[in-house]
N, C-alpha and C positions, 0 to 999 in steps of 0.2 A: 251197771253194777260194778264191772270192772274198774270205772273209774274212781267212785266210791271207797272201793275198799284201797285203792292205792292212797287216795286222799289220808284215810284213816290212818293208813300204813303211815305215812308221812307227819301226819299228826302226833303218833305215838312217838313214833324216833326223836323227833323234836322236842316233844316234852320229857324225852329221857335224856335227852342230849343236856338240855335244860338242870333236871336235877342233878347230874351230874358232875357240872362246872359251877352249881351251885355249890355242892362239896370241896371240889376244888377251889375254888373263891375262897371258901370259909375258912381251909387249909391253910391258904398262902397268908391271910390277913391273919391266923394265930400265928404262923411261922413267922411273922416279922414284929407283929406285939409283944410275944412272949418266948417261942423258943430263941430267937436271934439278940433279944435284951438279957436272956438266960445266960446264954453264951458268953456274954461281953459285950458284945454287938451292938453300935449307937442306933438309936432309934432314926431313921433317916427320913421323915415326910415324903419328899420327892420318891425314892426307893420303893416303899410299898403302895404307894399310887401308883408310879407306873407298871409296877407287878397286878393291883389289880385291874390296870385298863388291858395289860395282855391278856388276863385270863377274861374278860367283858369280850376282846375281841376276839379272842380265840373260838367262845359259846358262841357266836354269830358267824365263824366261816367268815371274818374281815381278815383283812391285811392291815398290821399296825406299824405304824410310821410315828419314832418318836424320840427327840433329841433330848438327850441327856448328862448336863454337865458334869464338868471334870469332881469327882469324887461323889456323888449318887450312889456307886455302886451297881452298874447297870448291868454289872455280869450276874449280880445274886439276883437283882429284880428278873431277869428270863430266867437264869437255871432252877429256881425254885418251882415257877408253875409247870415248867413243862417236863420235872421230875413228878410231880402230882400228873400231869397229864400222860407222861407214860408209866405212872402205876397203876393209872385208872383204865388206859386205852390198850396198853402194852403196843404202842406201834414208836417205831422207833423216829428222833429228833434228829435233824440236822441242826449242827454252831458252825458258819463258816467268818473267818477273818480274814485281815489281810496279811497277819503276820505272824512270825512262830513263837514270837514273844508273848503274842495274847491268846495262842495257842496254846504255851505252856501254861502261863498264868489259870486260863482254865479249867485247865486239867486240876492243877489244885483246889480254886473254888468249889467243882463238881466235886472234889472228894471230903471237902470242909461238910458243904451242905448235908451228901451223902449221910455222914455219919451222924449230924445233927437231926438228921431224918431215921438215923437206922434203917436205911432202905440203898440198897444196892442196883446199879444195874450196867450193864457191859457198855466202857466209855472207851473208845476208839481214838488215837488221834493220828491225823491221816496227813501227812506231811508231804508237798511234791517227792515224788519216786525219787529223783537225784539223790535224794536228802538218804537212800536206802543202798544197803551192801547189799552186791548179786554175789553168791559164790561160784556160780558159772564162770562169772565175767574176773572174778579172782585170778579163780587157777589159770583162766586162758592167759590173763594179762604176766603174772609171774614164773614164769619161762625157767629153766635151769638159766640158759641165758643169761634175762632178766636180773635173776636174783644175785649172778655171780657179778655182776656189772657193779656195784654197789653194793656196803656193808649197810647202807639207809634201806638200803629195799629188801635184806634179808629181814632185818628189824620190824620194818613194818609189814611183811606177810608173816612172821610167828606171830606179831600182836594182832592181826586182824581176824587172823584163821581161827583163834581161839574160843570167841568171845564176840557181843558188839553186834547191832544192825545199824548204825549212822555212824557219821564221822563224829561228831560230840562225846561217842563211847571211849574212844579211845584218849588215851594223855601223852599223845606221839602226837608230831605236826604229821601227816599227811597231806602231799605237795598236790595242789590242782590236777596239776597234769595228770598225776597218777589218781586221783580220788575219780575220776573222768571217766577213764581206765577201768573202774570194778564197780560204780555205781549202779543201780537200775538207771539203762535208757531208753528204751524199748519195752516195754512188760507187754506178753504178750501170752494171754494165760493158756491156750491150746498148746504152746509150745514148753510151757513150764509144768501143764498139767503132763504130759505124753511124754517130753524128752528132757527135761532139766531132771539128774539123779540128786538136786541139793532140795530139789518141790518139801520133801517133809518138814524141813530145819529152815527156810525162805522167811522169814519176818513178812517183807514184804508181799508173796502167794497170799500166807497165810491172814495178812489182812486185808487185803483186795476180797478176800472169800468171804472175812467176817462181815464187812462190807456191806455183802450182798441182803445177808439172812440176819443181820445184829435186830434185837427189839429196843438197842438204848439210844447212845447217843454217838453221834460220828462228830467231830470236832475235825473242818478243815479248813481249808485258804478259800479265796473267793473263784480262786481262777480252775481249781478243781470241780466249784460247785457250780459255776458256767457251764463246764463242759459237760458235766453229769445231766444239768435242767436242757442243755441243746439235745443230747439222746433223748431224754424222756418227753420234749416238747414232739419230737420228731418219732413216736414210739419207734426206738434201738434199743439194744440194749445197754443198762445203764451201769453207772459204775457202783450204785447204792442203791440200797432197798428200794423194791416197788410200791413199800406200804409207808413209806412217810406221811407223816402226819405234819408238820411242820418244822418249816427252817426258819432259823434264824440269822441274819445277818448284820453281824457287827461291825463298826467301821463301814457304813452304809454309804459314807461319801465316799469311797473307793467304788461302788458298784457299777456306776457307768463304766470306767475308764477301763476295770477289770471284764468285762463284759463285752467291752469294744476288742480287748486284745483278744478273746475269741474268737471275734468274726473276723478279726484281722488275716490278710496273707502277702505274702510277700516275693521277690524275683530279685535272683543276683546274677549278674554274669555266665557265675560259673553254673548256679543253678538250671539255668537256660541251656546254657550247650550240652550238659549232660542229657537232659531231655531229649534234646537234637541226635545228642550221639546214639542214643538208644534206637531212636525212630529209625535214624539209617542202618542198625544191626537189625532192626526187626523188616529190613526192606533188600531185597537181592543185593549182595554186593557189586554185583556187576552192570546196575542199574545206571550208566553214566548221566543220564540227565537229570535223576535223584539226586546224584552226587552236587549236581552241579546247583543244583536248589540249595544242598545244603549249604554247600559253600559261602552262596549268597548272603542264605538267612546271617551266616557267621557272621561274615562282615559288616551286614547292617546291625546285628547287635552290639558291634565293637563301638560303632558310628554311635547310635542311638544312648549306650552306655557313656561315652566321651561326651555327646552333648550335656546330657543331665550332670557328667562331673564340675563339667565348664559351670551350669546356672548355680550347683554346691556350693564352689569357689568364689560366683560373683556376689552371695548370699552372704557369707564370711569376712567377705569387706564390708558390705553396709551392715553388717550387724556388729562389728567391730567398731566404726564408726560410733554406734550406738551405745557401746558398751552395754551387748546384749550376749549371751549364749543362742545358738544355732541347735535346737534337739531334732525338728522335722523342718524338711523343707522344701519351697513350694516345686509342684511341677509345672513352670510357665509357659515352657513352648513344649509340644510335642511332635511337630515336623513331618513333612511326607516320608522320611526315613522312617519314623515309627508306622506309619501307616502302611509303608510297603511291608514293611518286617511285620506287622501281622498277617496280611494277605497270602505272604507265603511260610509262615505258619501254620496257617490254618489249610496250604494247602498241602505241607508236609506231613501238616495231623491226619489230612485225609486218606492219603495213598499211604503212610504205616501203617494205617488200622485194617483198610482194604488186604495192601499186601503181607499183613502179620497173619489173617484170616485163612490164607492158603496154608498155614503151616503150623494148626493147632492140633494136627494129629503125630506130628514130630518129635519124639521123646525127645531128639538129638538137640532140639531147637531149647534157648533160654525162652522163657515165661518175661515179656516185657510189658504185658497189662499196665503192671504201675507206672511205667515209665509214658506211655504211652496217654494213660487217664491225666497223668503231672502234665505232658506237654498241652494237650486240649484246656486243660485248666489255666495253661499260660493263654492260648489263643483268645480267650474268655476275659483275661485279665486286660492282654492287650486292648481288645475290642472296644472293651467299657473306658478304659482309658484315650480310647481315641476321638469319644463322644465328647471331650471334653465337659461345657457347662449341662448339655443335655444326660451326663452316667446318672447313674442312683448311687454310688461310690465317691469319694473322697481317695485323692490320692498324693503322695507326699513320700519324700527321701530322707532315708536316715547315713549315717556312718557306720556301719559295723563296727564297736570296741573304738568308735575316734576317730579311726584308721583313714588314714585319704589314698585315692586311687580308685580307679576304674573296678576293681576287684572286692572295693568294698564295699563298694553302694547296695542297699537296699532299697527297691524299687516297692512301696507299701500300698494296698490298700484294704477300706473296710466299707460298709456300708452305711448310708447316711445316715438313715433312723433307725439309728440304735435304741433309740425309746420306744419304738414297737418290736423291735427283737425282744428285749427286758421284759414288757409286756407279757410277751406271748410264754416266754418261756417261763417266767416267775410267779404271773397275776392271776393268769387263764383258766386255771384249775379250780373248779369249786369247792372239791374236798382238801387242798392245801391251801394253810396259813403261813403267811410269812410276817416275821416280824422285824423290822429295818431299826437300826437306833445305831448314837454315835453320838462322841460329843461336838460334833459340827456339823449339822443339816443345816439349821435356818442360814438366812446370810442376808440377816436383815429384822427389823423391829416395826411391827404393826400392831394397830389395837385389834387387828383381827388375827391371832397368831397363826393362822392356818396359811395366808398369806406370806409368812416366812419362810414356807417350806417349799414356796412354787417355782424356786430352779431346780430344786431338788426332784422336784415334781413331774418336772417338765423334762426332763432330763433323762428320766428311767422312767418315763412312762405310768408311775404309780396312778391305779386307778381309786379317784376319790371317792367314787363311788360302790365302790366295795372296798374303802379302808377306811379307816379310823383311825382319824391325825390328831392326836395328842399334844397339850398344851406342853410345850419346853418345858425340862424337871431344870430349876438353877442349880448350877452347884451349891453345896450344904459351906465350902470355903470359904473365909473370914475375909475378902477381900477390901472391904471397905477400910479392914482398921490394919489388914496385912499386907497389901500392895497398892502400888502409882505407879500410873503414867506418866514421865515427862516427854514433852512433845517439841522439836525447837518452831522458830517462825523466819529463820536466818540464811537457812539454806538455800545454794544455787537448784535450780532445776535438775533431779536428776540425770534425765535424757537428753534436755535441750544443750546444757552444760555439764556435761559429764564430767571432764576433766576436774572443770573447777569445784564440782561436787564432790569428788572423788578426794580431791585435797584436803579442802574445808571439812566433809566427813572426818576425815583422819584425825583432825585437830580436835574434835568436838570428842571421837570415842576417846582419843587419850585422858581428857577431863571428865569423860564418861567412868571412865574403868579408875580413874584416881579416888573419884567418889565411894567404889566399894572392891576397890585394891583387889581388882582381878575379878574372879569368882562370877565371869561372864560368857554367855552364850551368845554369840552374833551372828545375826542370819542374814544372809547373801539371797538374789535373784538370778545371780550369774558369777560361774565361776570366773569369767574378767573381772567384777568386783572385787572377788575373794581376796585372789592371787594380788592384785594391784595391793588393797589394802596389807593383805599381808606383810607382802616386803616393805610396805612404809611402817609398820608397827614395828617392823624386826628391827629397822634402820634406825629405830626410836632408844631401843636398850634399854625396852620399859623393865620394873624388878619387879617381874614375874612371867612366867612361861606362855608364850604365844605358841598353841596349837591352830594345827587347817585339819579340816576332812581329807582324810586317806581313801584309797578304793576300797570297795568291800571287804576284803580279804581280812585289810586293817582298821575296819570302822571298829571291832569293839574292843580293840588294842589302843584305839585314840582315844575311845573315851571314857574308858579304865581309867589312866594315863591323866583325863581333864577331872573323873574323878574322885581322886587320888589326890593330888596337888591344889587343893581344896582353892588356893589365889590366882590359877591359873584362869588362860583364857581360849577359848574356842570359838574358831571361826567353823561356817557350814551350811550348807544349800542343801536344794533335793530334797531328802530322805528324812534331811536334820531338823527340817520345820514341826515333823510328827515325831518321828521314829525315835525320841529321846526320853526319858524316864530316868533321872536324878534328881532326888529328894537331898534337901538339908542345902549348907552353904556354897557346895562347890557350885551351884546355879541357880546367884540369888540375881541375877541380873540378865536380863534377856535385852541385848539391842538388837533393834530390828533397822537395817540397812536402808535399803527403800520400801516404798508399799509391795507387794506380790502382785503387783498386776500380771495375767498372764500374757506371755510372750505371743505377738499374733502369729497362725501356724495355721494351716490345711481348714482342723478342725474347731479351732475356735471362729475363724473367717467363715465357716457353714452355718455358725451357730448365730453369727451376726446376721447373717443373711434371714433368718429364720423370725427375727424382731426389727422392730421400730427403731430402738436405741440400742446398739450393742454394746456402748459403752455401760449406760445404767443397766441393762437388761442378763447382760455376758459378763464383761470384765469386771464389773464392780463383785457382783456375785457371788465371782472366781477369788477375785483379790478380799475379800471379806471372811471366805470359809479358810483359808489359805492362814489371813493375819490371825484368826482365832486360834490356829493351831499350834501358830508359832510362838503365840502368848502362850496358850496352856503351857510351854516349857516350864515355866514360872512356879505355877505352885503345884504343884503334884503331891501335899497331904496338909492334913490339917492345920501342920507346925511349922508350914511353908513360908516363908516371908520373903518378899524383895520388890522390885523396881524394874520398869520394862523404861526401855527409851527406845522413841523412835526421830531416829535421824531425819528421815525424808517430813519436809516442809508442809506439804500438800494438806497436813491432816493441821495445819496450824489455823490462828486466831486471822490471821492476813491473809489465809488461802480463799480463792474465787474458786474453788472445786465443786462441785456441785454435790457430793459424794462423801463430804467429809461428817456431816451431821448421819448418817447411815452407819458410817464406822463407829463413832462415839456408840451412839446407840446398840451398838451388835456386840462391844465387846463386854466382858462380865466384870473388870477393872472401871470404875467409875471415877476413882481418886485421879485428879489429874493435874500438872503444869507444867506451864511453859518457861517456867524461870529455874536455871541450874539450882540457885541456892535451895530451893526448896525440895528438891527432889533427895541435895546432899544431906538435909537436915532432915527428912524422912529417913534416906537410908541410915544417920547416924543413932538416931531413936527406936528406932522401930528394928528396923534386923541388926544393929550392931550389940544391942543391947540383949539378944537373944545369943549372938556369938561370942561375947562374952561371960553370958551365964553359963553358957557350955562348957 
C-alpha cells in the first residue's frame, strides 16, 4: 500500500511539475514573439529556441549544455525563463561568469527584462570579496601616523570614509598597496557578526547574509560558484542558499580551468618553514634533538627548493629557444633529497601533534591547530609528489608575479580527474539544473553536432545522459557579406624557424595594417612574440600609434587609449584573445600571430596521456576554441564590419596539417583568401565604405 500511494504521490508532483513549465514555456515563447518585438527587440530565431530548450530541460530535471554564437542574445535567452521559473517556484537562481564585465552587463539585462515583465525580484551581484571596503581594516590601516605621512592618504581616507563599498566608487586613484590594506581579506562572519562595531553599515556582511536567504537571483564569478558547489557537494555550510533551484553558467569554457583552481594547492619556501617554525613552538624548547630535526628539514628544503629553481631556469632556455612563454613548469626530477624531506616531515608532524597535546589545558600556551593541520597537509603534498607517475595529482612550478629565485617558486598541485570532481559537485543532484552555454564549446564540425561538444564533454565530466545537448544557436551576424579571412601560404615555420618567422611576420603585418590604416588587434601566443614584434614595428615609424598589453592595473587605460585613436594599433596575448569588447572602426581588423596551440605543460601532457592522439584529440581542441575566441574580436554588433588575417602558414592551401580542414569548418567567417590583393579590395568596399558614410 505504501508503495502505491508514493507512486501516486510521484505521479501527481510530475504531472504538476508538467503544467507548470507548460506555463512557463508558453510565457517565454509570448515574451520573445511579442513583448520583446514590442519593445524594439529583433526577432532572433536562435534566441527563443534556446530559451525554449532551457525551459524543455529545466521540466525534465536535465542539465542543458548549449553553445551560442556571438550576438543571439544568450543572456535574454536564460534570464527570461528562469524569472518565470522563480515566480512560479519562488526558489532562488544562481548566474555565475567569468568576469565582472559580464557581471555588470547582467545586471542591466535582468533589470531591462524585469520591467518588461513588471515583475521584481532581489538581484544580488556578488563580486570576489577583494573587490569590497572593510571598515575595520580602514581605520586599522589609517593610523594618525599613517595619515600624517602623506597629503594622498589624508585625501583618500575623507573620500572613502564617506561613502563607497568597491574601489570603482570612488573618482580618486587608490594605490594597490593601500586598496590591499582596507579591502575584505579574510570574511569571517562569527567574527563580524560578535566583534566588528562597522557589522550594521558592511556592504559586504550585509550580502554574504542576503546570500544565504535571497528567493532571486545571485549573479557571481565561477570561482565563487566552485567553492560554494565543494561545501554543498561535501554537506558544509554553504556560502548561498540551500534551496537553489538552478545555476546557470556562462562562459562554460572557463569551467574546467576555474574548477581546477579550486582543487588546486600550493608550497613556497617561505610557506614551509613557517609551518616548521610553529611545529617547534608547539614542541618544548629545550628539546635539542627536535631542534636538530628541524634544522635538518631546513636545509633540505633549501636544497630541494634550489634543485627545482635550477629545472625553472633550464626550462627558460629551451623555451626561449623556441620562442615560447614558460606559465607552468614541469617537475622532472624529484631526488632522495625530497624524499628524505618528507620523511622527516612527517616525522616532525608527528611528535608536534603528540607534544602539542600535553598542553591544551594551557591558557598561557598559543593555539597552533592551524599551523600544525598546514604542516600535515605539506607532508600529504610531499608524499603524493614522491609517487611520481604512480600520484592521482599532477604537479608543476610556477613564478610568483615573474619573479626568479628560490623564494618565489610555487611548488603547485591539483588532482587528475577534475571531470569527476565537476561531476560530483555540479551534475550529482537530481533536484538541481544547470544550464552551461558560451559562445565557444564545440571545437569542431560534425554531421552529428553532439559530437562537437565532446572535449567539452570530456573535460567537465557533463553527463549525457541526464543532459540535453542542444544543436549550436549561429550567430544572427551578416558575416558572409561583412567579413574575410585572409590566410598567407608563404610563411616560415613558426617554431621550426622562429627567427625567420618572426621577421617575415613583420613584413607581412606591415602590409597588413597599410591595408586598413591601423584599426588592428594582433594577437600574440607568447609574450616573446609580442615584445620582438613590437620593437620591430616601433623601428618601422609606421603613421599611426602602436600599442602592447600593459599589466592589469593598466589594461583598461590601454584600451581606452586603442579605442580612442580609432587608426591605432594593438598588440596582446592572455586575456586579449576574450576579454575585449570594441564595437565600430577602431577594430575592424583582427590578425592572428600564430595558431593558439596550446603550450605543452603538466596538464595538457595528462590529458594526452588520456587519448590515442593528443595532437587531434587535445591540442587541436585547445587551439580551435581558443582561435574562435580570438576572431570573435571582430564583429561584436550587427554593424560590424572587417577582416581577420592570419599570419601563421599552417592553416594554408600548401599545408600537409592534418587539422586545417577542422579549423575552416569551426569558424563562423566562411569568406576567405589567400591572395593580399583581394582581402585589400574587400576592406576597400566593404568597411571603407561604411567609414566613410560615417
Amino acid at each position: 500500500m505504501f508503495f502505491w500511494d508514493e507512486y501516486e504521490r510521484l505521479q501527481t508532483g510530475q504531472a504538476e511539475r508538467k503544467k507548470k513549465f507548460l506555463k512557463i514555456g508558453e510565457d517565454v515563447f509570448s515574451f520573445f514573439m511579442d513583448k520583446a518585438t514590442e519593445a524594439g527587440f529583433e526577432e532572433r530565431e536562435g534566441q527563443w529556441e534556446m530559451s525554449c530548450e532551457i525551459v524543455e530541460g529545466l521540466r525534465d530535471k536535465k542539465h542543458v549544455l548549449v553553445e551560442a554564437g556571438v550576438g543571439i542574445g544568450k543572456s535574454f535567452a536564460y534570464i527570461v525563463p528562469i524569472l518565470y521559473y522563480i515566480k512560479t517556484y519562488r526558489r532562488p537562481v544562481v548566474i555565475a561568469t567569468s568576469t565582472i564585465a559580464l557581471q555588470e552587463q547582467l545586471i542591466g539585462d535582468i533589470d531591462k527584462i524585469m520591467d518588461m515583465l513588471n515583475y521584481d525580484v532581489e538581484v544580488l551581484i556578488a563580486k570576489g570579496q577583494n573587490h569590497f571596503l572593510c571598515k575595520n581594516r580602514l581605520e586599522e590601516c589609517f593610523t594618525r601616523e599613517f595619515l600624517e605621512e602623506k597629503e594622498e592618504h589624508q585625501i583618500i581616507y575623507n573620500t572613502v570614509r564617506k561613502f563607497g563599498k568597491e574601489k570603482s566608487d570612488w573618482n580618486i586613484a587608490i594605490p594597490d598597496a593601500i586598496w590591499n590594506r582596507i579591502n575584505v581579506k579574510e570574511y569571517k562572519a562569527q567574527f563580524c557578526r560578535d566583534k566588528c562595531s562597522y557589522r550594521d553599515s558592511c556592504h559586504y556582511y550585509d550580502l554574504r547574509q542576503k546570500m544565504m536567504y535571497t528567493h532571486g537571483i545571485i549573479v557571481c564569478n565561477q570561482d565563487l560558484l566552485a567553492v560554494n558547489m565543494h561545501k554543498r557537494a561535501s554537506l558544509r555550510r554553504q556560502l548561498m542558499s540551500e534551496d537553489i533551484g538552478i545555476i546557470v553558467v556562462d562562459e562554460a569554457h572557463n569551467l574546467e580551468s576555474k574548477v581546477r583552481s579550486s582543487v588546486t594547492s600550493y608550497i613556497t619556501l617561505s610557506k614551509l618553514k613557517d609551518a616548521m617554525l610553529a611545529a617547534g613552538k608547539a614542541v618544548n624548547a629545550y628539546d635539542n634533538e627536535f631542534n636538530k630535526e628541524l634544522e635538518n628539514a631546513e636545509s633540505l628544503a633549501n636544497n630541494v627548493f634550489k634543485s627545482l629553481l635550477k629545472q625553472m631556469d633550464e626550462q627558460d632556455k629551451e623555451a626561449e629557444k623556441r620562442g615560447q612563454d614558460v606559465d607552468r613548469y614541469y617537475v622532472k626530477m624529484i631526488g632522495a633529497e625530497c624524499k628524505k624531506l618528507t620523511r622527516l616531515l612527517e616525522d616532525i608532524s608527528f611528535k608536534a601533534s603528540m607534544a602539542f597535546g600535553d598542553f591544551t589545558g594551557d591558557r598561557h600556551r598559543k593555539n597552533y591547530d592551524e599551523e600544525l593541520e598546514q604542516l600535515e597537509d605539506y607532508v600529504q603534498f610531499f608524499e603524493s609528489l614522491n609517487k611520481e607517475n604512480s600520484s592521482n595529482d599532477i604537479f608543476w612550478m610556477e613564478r610568483d608575479r615573474g619573479l626568479r629565485g628560490v623564494k618565489w617558486i610555487r611548488l603547485y598541485s591539483c588532482p587528475k580527474e577534475v571531470d569527476r570532481i565537476i561531476d560530483k559537485i555540479m551534475f550529482e543532484e537530481s533536484e538541481l539544473s544547470v544550464v552551461l552555454t558560451s559562445a565557444t564549446i564545440t571545437s569542431g564540425k560534425s554531421e552529428n553536432y553532439i559530437k562537437s561538444y565532446a572535449y567539452f564533454m570530456k573535460n567537465t565530466g557533463f553527463p549525457a545522459k541526464r543532459g540535453m545537448i542542444c544543436e549550436p544557436k549561429i550567430s544572427p551576424f551578416n558575416y558572409d557579406e561583412h567579413a574575410m579571412i585572409y590566410y598567407t601560404e608563404h610563411m616560415p615555420h613558426p617554431t621550426n624557424e622562429r627567427d625567420k618567422f618572426i621577421e617575415e611576420g613583420v613584413k607581412e603585418i606591415i602590409r597588413l595594417l597599410q591595408i586598413s590604416n591601423g584599426k588592428a588587434l594582433i594577437l600574440f601566443t607568447a609574450k616573446t612574440d609580442m615584445n620582438a614584434v613590437y620593437d620591430k614595428l616601433k623601428e618601422e615609424k609606421l603613421p599611426f600609434k602602436i600599442l602592447m598589453q600593459q599589466g592589469n592595473s593598466k589594461q583598461s587605460e590601454t584600451l581606452e587609449k586603442f579605442r580612442k585613436d580609432t587608426n591605432s594599433v594593438l598588440l596582446g596575448t592572455g586575456s586579449y584573445w576574450e576579454g575585449i569588447n570594441i564595437e565600430g572602426l577602431s577594430l575592424s581588423h583582427v590578425i592572428i600571430f600564430r595558431l593558439p596551440f596550446p603550450v605543452r605543460e603538466p596538464i595538457i601532457d595528462y590529458k594526452y596521456q588520456q587519448c590515442n592522439n593528443g595532437l587531434m584529440e587535445v591540442s587541436v581542441p585547445e587551439m580551435i576554441i581558443k582561435l574562435k575566441q580570438g576572431i570573435g574580436r571582430l564583429i561584436r554588433s550587427e554593424n560590424d564590419k572587417g577582416i581577420v588575417s592570419i599570419i601563421d602558414s599552417r592553416v594554408g592551401e600548401k599545408s600537409k596539417a592534418p587539422y586545417k580542414h577542422i579549423i575552416w569548418e569551426s569558424l563562423p567567417i566562411k569568406n576567405r583568401t589567400n591572395k593580399i590583393e583581394e582581402i585589400a579590395d574587400f576592406y576597400r568596399r566593404v568597411v571603407e565604405v561604411k567609414e566613410n558614410y560615417e
